[in-house]
N, C-alpha and C positions, 0 to 999 in steps of 0.2 A: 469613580474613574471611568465607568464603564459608560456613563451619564456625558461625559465631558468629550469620552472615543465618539458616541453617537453626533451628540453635538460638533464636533470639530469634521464630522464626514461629513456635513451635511454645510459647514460656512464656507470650508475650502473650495470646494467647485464653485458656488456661488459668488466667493469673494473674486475668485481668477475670471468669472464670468461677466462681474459687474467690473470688475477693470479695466477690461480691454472692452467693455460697452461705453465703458467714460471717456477714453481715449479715442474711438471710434467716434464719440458725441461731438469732442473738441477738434479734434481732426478735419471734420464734416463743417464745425462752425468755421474751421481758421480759413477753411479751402473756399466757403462762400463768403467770406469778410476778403479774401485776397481776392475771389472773383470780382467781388463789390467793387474793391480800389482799384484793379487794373481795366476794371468798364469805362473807369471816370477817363483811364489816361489813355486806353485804344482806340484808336480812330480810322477810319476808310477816308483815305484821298481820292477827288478824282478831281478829273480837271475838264472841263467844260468849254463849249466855244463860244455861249454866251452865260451873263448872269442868270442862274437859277432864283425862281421862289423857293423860301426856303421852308415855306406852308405845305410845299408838296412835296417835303420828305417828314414823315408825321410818325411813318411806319414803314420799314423795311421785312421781307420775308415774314411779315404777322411779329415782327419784333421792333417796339417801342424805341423813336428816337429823340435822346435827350436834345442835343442843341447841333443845330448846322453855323460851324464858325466859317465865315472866309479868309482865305489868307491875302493878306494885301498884295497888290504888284510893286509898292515898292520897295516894301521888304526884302522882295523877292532877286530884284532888281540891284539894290544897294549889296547886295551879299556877293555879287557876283560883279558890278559895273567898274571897279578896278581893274578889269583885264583887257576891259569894253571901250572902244573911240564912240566919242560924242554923236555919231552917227549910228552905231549898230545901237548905244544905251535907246534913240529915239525910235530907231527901229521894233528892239524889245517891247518898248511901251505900245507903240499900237498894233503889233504882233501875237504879244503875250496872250497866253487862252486865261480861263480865269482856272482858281485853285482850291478847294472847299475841303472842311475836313468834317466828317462825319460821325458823332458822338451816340454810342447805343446805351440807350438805359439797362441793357442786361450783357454778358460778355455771352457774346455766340458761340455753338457748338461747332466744329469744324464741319459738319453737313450743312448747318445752317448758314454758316458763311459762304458755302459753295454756293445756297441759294440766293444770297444777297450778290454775291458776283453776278449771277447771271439774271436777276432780278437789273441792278442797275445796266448792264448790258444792252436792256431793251432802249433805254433811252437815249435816243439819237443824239441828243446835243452830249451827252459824255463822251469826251476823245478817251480817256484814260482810266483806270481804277487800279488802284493798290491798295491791297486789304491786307500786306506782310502776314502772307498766309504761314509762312515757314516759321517763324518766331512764334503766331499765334497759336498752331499746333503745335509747337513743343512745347509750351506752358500750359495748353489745356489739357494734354496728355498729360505731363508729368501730375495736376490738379486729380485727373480722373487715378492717376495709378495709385496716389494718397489714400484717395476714399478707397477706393476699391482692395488695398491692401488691407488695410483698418480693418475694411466691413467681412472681408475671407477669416481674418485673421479671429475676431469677434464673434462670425459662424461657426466654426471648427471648434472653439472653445466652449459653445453654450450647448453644439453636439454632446460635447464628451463632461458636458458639468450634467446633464441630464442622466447619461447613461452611468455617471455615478452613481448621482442621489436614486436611481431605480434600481442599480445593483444595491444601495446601503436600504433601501426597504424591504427586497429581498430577504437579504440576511436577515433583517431584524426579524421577517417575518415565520423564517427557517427555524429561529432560537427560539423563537417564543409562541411556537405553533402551538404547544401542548396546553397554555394560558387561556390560546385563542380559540380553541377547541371547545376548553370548557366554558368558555362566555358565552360564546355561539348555542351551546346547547342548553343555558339560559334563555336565550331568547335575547342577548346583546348582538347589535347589527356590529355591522364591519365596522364603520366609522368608529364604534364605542371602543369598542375593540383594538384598536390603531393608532388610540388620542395620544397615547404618550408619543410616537414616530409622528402623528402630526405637529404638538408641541414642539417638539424638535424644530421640526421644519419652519413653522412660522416663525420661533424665535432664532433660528439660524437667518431663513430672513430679512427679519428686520436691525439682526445686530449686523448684517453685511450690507443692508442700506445705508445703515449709520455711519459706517467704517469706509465707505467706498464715498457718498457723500462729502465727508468730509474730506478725505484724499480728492475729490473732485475740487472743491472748495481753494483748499489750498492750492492747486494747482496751475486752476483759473487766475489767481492773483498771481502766481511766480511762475511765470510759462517758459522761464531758463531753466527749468528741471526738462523740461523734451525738447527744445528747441534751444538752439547758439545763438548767444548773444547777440551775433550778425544780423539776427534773422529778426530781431525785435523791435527792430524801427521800422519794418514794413508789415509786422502783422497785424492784423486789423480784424480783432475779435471783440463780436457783439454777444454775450452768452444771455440767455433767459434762465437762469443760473433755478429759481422754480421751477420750470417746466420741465427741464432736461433731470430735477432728482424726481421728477413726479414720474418722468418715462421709468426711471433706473427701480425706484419702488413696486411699478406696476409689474415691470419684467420680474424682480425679486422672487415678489411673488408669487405670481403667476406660472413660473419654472417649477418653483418647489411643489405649489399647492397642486397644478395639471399633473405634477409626473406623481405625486403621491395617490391621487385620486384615480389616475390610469393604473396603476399597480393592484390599487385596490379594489378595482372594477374585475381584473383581469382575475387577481387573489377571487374572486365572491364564484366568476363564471366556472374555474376550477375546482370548487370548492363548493361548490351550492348542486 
Protein backbone atom coordinates (compact mmCIF):
# COMPACT_ATOMS: atom_id res chain seq x y z
CA UNK A 1 0.00 0.00 0.00
CA UNK A 2 2.71 2.15 1.02
CA UNK A 3 4.47 1.16 -2.38
CA UNK A 4 1.39 2.31 -4.46
CA UNK A 5 1.09 6.02 -1.80
CA UNK A 6 4.79 6.61 -3.01
CA UNK A 7 4.16 5.70 -6.50
CA UNK A 8 0.80 7.56 -7.00
CA UNK A 9 2.71 11.01 -5.37
CA UNK A 10 5.07 10.90 -7.74
CA UNK A 11 2.41 10.15 -11.36
CA UNK A 12 -0.14 12.74 -10.13
CA UNK A 13 1.97 15.99 -10.49
CA UNK A 14 3.49 14.53 -13.48
CA UNK A 15 0.42 13.42 -15.15
CA UNK A 16 -1.34 17.33 -14.29
CA UNK A 17 2.08 18.48 -15.74
CA UNK A 18 2.30 16.46 -18.87
CA UNK A 19 -1.41 17.50 -19.68
CA UNK A 20 -1.65 20.87 -19.83
CA UNK A 21 2.15 20.46 -21.74
CA UNK A 22 -0.09 18.59 -24.34
CA UNK A 23 -2.61 20.92 -24.53
CA UNK A 24 -0.18 23.72 -24.50
CA UNK A 25 1.59 21.59 -27.63
CA UNK A 26 -1.85 21.52 -29.50
CA UNK A 27 -2.88 24.85 -28.81
CA UNK A 28 0.58 26.28 -30.19
CA UNK A 29 0.14 23.87 -33.35
CA UNK A 30 -3.80 24.93 -33.95
CA UNK A 31 -2.78 28.81 -33.36
CA UNK A 32 0.25 28.33 -36.16
CA UNK A 33 -1.97 26.11 -38.65
CA UNK A 34 -4.72 29.07 -38.17
CA UNK A 35 -1.87 31.56 -38.65
CA UNK A 36 -0.78 29.44 -41.82
CA UNK A 37 -4.51 29.74 -43.33
CA UNK A 38 -5.33 33.29 -42.61
CA UNK A 39 -1.66 34.18 -44.33
CA UNK A 40 -3.02 32.50 -47.45
CA UNK A 41 -6.31 34.82 -47.29
CA UNK A 42 -4.70 38.39 -45.86
CA UNK A 43 -3.77 40.62 -48.14
CA UNK A 44 -2.42 44.75 -48.23
CA UNK A 45 -4.24 46.75 -50.89
CA UNK A 46 -2.74 49.59 -52.35
CA UNK A 47 -3.40 51.29 -55.17
CA UNK A 48 -1.03 52.93 -57.52
CA UNK A 49 -0.84 55.53 -60.36
CA UNK A 50 0.85 53.50 -62.46
CA UNK A 51 1.41 49.64 -63.30
CA UNK A 52 3.94 48.18 -60.78
CA UNK A 53 6.54 45.35 -61.44
CA UNK A 54 5.56 42.91 -59.52
CA UNK A 55 9.50 41.53 -59.19
CA UNK A 56 9.88 44.37 -57.01
CA UNK A 57 7.76 43.33 -54.19
CA UNK A 58 9.87 39.99 -53.45
CA UNK A 59 10.22 41.02 -49.76
CA UNK A 60 8.42 43.47 -47.57
CA UNK A 61 9.79 44.65 -43.89
CA UNK A 62 12.63 41.31 -44.26
CA UNK A 63 9.26 39.44 -44.74
CA UNK A 64 8.78 37.02 -47.67
CA UNK A 65 5.95 37.67 -50.41
CA UNK A 66 4.00 34.98 -51.79
CA UNK A 67 2.18 36.36 -54.95
CA UNK A 68 1.19 40.09 -56.08
CA UNK A 69 -2.39 39.63 -57.65
CA UNK A 70 -3.93 42.68 -59.65
CA UNK A 71 -7.24 43.58 -59.43
CA UNK A 72 -8.75 44.17 -62.77
CA UNK A 73 -10.48 47.78 -63.66
CA UNK A 74 -13.14 46.12 -65.07
CA UNK A 75 -14.32 44.20 -62.35
CA UNK A 76 -14.01 47.04 -60.67
CA UNK A 77 -15.82 49.07 -62.97
CA UNK A 78 -18.76 46.63 -63.78
CA UNK A 79 -19.64 46.36 -59.78
CA UNK A 80 -20.24 49.87 -59.53
CA UNK A 81 -21.30 51.06 -63.58
CA UNK A 82 -25.06 50.76 -63.01
CA UNK A 83 -25.29 53.94 -61.28
CA UNK A 84 -22.77 55.37 -63.93
CA UNK A 85 -23.80 57.34 -67.45
CA UNK A 86 -21.89 56.12 -70.46
CA UNK A 87 -19.66 59.08 -69.85
CA UNK A 88 -18.51 59.20 -66.19
CA UNK A 89 -18.14 54.56 -66.90
CA UNK A 90 -15.43 56.16 -69.85
CA UNK A 91 -14.21 58.59 -67.73
CA UNK A 92 -13.50 55.83 -64.89
CA UNK A 93 -11.63 53.77 -67.39
CA UNK A 94 -8.98 56.28 -68.17
CA UNK A 95 -9.20 57.85 -64.54
CA UNK A 96 -9.04 54.74 -62.55
CA UNK A 97 -5.50 54.28 -60.55
CA UNK A 98 -4.46 50.71 -60.66
CA UNK A 99 -5.34 48.09 -57.69
CA UNK A 100 -2.97 45.33 -56.30
CA UNK A 101 -3.35 42.99 -53.49
CA UNK A 102 -0.44 41.97 -51.64
CA UNK A 103 -0.11 38.25 -50.46
CA UNK A 104 2.57 37.40 -47.40
CA UNK A 105 4.05 34.10 -46.96
CA UNK A 106 3.91 34.50 -43.13
CA UNK A 107 0.94 36.52 -41.30
CA UNK A 108 2.75 39.75 -39.60
CA UNK A 109 3.04 40.83 -36.28
CA UNK A 110 1.30 43.90 -35.52
CA UNK A 111 4.91 45.98 -35.31
CA UNK A 112 5.71 44.43 -38.33
CA UNK A 113 2.86 45.55 -40.21
CA UNK A 114 3.42 49.12 -38.84
CA UNK A 115 6.76 48.57 -40.70
CA UNK A 116 5.26 47.27 -43.96
CA UNK A 117 2.92 50.48 -43.77
CA UNK A 118 5.61 52.66 -43.68
CA UNK A 119 7.87 50.70 -45.72
CA UNK A 120 5.36 50.82 -48.64
CA UNK A 121 4.89 54.53 -47.83
CA UNK A 122 8.15 55.46 -49.24
CA UNK A 123 7.02 54.59 -52.63
CA UNK A 124 5.93 57.45 -54.66
CA UNK A 125 3.83 55.93 -57.13
CA UNK A 126 1.45 54.28 -54.02
CA UNK A 127 -1.53 56.80 -53.72
CA UNK A 128 -3.19 54.34 -51.03
CA UNK A 129 -2.58 51.41 -48.53
CA UNK A 130 -4.88 49.41 -46.46
CA UNK A 131 -3.48 46.85 -44.56
CA UNK A 132 -7.13 46.49 -42.12
CA UNK A 133 -4.93 46.93 -39.42
CA UNK A 134 -8.02 46.75 -36.93
CA UNK A 135 -9.40 43.25 -37.80
CA UNK A 136 -5.70 42.05 -38.24
CA UNK A 137 -4.85 43.11 -34.49
CA UNK A 138 -7.78 41.59 -33.00
CA UNK A 139 -7.14 38.16 -34.46
CA UNK A 140 -3.44 38.34 -33.85
CA UNK A 141 -4.01 39.35 -30.31
CA UNK A 142 -6.68 37.11 -29.57
CA UNK A 143 -3.87 34.17 -31.53
CA UNK A 144 -1.16 35.45 -28.96
CA UNK A 145 -3.64 35.47 -25.77
CA UNK A 146 -4.14 31.47 -26.72
CA UNK A 147 -0.60 30.73 -26.46
CA UNK A 148 0.19 32.83 -23.89
CA UNK A 149 -2.75 31.42 -21.61
CA UNK A 150 -1.69 27.68 -22.47
CA UNK A 151 2.06 28.34 -21.87
CA UNK A 152 1.12 30.57 -17.92
CA UNK A 153 -1.08 27.99 -17.41
CA UNK A 154 1.60 24.87 -18.19
CA UNK A 155 4.28 27.17 -16.16
CA UNK A 156 2.46 27.26 -12.94
CA UNK A 157 1.69 23.75 -12.99
CA UNK A 158 5.12 22.17 -13.61
CA UNK A 159 6.20 24.84 -10.73
CA UNK A 160 4.00 23.13 -8.35
CA UNK A 161 4.47 19.36 -9.86
CA UNK A 162 8.25 20.05 -8.90
CA UNK A 163 7.70 21.35 -5.58
CA UNK A 164 5.75 18.10 -4.94
CA UNK A 165 7.83 15.50 -6.09
CA UNK A 166 10.85 17.44 -3.77
CA UNK A 167 8.45 17.58 -0.94
CA UNK A 168 7.56 13.47 -1.54
CA UNK A 169 11.47 12.88 -1.54
CA UNK A 170 11.79 14.67 1.51
CA UNK A 171 9.54 12.70 3.26
CA UNK A 172 10.64 9.64 1.96
CA UNK A 173 13.98 10.60 3.09
CA UNK A 174 12.75 11.78 6.66
CA UNK A 175 11.13 7.98 7.12
CA UNK A 176 13.84 6.12 6.04
CA UNK A 177 16.68 8.12 7.35
CA UNK A 178 17.64 5.60 9.93
CA UNK A 179 18.07 2.86 6.60
CA UNK A 180 20.10 5.57 5.08
CA UNK A 181 22.24 5.99 8.00
CA UNK A 182 23.24 2.75 8.22
CA UNK A 183 24.08 2.30 4.32
CA UNK A 184 26.17 5.29 4.44
CA UNK A 185 28.24 4.02 7.10
CA UNK A 186 28.73 0.95 4.90
CA UNK A 187 30.36 2.79 2.49
CA UNK A 188 26.87 2.82 0.10
CA UNK A 189 26.76 6.38 -1.83
CA UNK A 190 23.56 8.34 -1.89
CA UNK A 191 22.35 7.34 -5.16
CA UNK A 192 22.42 3.52 -3.68
CA UNK A 193 20.95 4.58 -1.04
CA UNK A 194 17.82 6.41 -2.95
CA UNK A 195 17.33 3.57 -5.71
CA UNK A 196 14.02 2.63 -4.39
CA UNK A 197 12.56 6.74 -4.59
CA UNK A 198 14.57 6.74 -7.75
CA UNK A 199 12.62 3.67 -9.13
CA UNK A 200 9.63 5.42 -8.28
CA UNK A 201 10.44 8.11 -10.08
CA UNK A 202 11.33 6.85 -13.37
CA UNK A 203 8.61 4.32 -13.38
CA UNK A 204 6.14 7.14 -12.32
CA UNK A 205 7.54 8.73 -15.40
CA UNK A 206 7.38 6.72 -17.99
CA UNK A 207 3.83 5.26 -16.89
CA UNK A 208 2.59 9.21 -17.32
CA UNK A 209 4.37 9.30 -20.66
CA UNK A 210 2.32 6.54 -21.64
CA UNK A 211 -1.00 7.74 -20.14
CA UNK A 212 -0.66 11.41 -21.30
CA UNK A 213 0.54 10.06 -24.88
CA UNK A 214 -2.04 8.39 -25.43
CA UNK A 215 -4.67 11.09 -24.09
CA UNK A 216 -2.59 13.24 -26.66
CA UNK A 217 -3.17 10.70 -29.46
CA UNK A 218 -6.67 10.51 -29.08
CA UNK A 219 -7.11 13.91 -28.92
CA UNK A 220 -5.38 14.84 -32.01
CA UNK A 221 -7.88 12.66 -33.97
CA UNK A 222 -11.16 14.09 -32.12
CA UNK A 223 -10.35 17.80 -31.55
CA UNK A 224 -14.38 18.22 -30.64
CA UNK A 225 -13.23 17.16 -27.04
CA UNK A 226 -11.63 21.08 -26.73
CA UNK A 227 -12.91 22.84 -29.44
CA UNK A 228 -16.91 23.40 -30.89
CA UNK A 229 -17.86 21.87 -33.54
CA UNK A 230 -18.13 25.47 -35.19
CA UNK A 231 -14.60 25.81 -34.97
CA UNK A 232 -13.67 22.53 -37.09
CA UNK A 233 -14.06 23.48 -40.50
CA UNK A 234 -11.40 26.25 -40.08
CA UNK A 235 -8.85 24.50 -38.04
CA UNK A 236 -6.11 23.56 -39.63
CA UNK A 237 -3.77 21.22 -37.69
CA UNK A 238 -0.54 19.80 -38.76
CA UNK A 239 0.85 17.68 -35.65
CA UNK A 240 4.37 15.86 -35.75
CA UNK A 241 2.52 13.70 -33.51
CA UNK A 242 6.54 11.86 -32.79
CA UNK A 243 8.14 14.78 -32.12
CA UNK A 244 5.80 16.51 -29.74
CA UNK A 245 5.75 12.75 -27.53
CA UNK A 246 9.58 12.83 -27.89
CA UNK A 247 9.42 16.68 -26.26
CA UNK A 248 6.54 15.26 -23.50
CA UNK A 249 9.11 12.15 -22.73
CA UNK A 250 12.13 14.36 -22.33
CA UNK A 251 10.26 16.76 -20.05
CA UNK A 252 8.88 13.53 -18.15
CA UNK A 253 11.80 12.83 -17.39
CA UNK A 254 13.94 15.24 -16.93
CA UNK A 255 11.42 16.95 -14.02
CA UNK A 256 11.43 13.82 -12.07
CA UNK A 257 15.05 12.72 -12.65
CA UNK A 258 16.60 17.01 -12.00
CA UNK A 259 14.43 17.49 -9.01
CA UNK A 260 15.48 13.89 -7.37
CA UNK A 261 19.04 14.41 -8.13
CA UNK A 262 18.85 18.19 -6.59
CA UNK A 263 17.39 16.83 -3.40
CA UNK A 264 19.96 14.57 -3.31
CA UNK A 265 22.84 16.75 -3.92
CA UNK A 266 21.27 19.08 -1.28
CA UNK A 267 20.53 15.60 1.21
CA UNK A 268 24.71 14.62 0.59
CA UNK A 269 25.80 18.66 1.36
CA UNK A 270 23.73 18.36 4.67
CA UNK A 271 24.66 15.30 5.52
CA UNK A 272 28.31 14.78 4.50
Amino acid sequence: MKSLKNFLAFLIPLLSMLITFSIYLLITNVVNGYKDKIANDYSIVIVTNTPIDKNNFSSIANIDVDRVEALEKEKIINSIKSNLSKTSIDLLERKLPYFYQIYLEEFPTSSELDVINNELKKNRNIRNIEIFSKDHNQIYLLLLLLNSISFILFFIITIFAIIIIAKQIKLWFHEHRTRITILRLHGASIIYSASSIINYAILSSFTAFVVVSAFYYYTINNLGVLFPVELQDILVVEIDFIFDTIKMFLLSFLISVCTIFGVLFKYKIDND
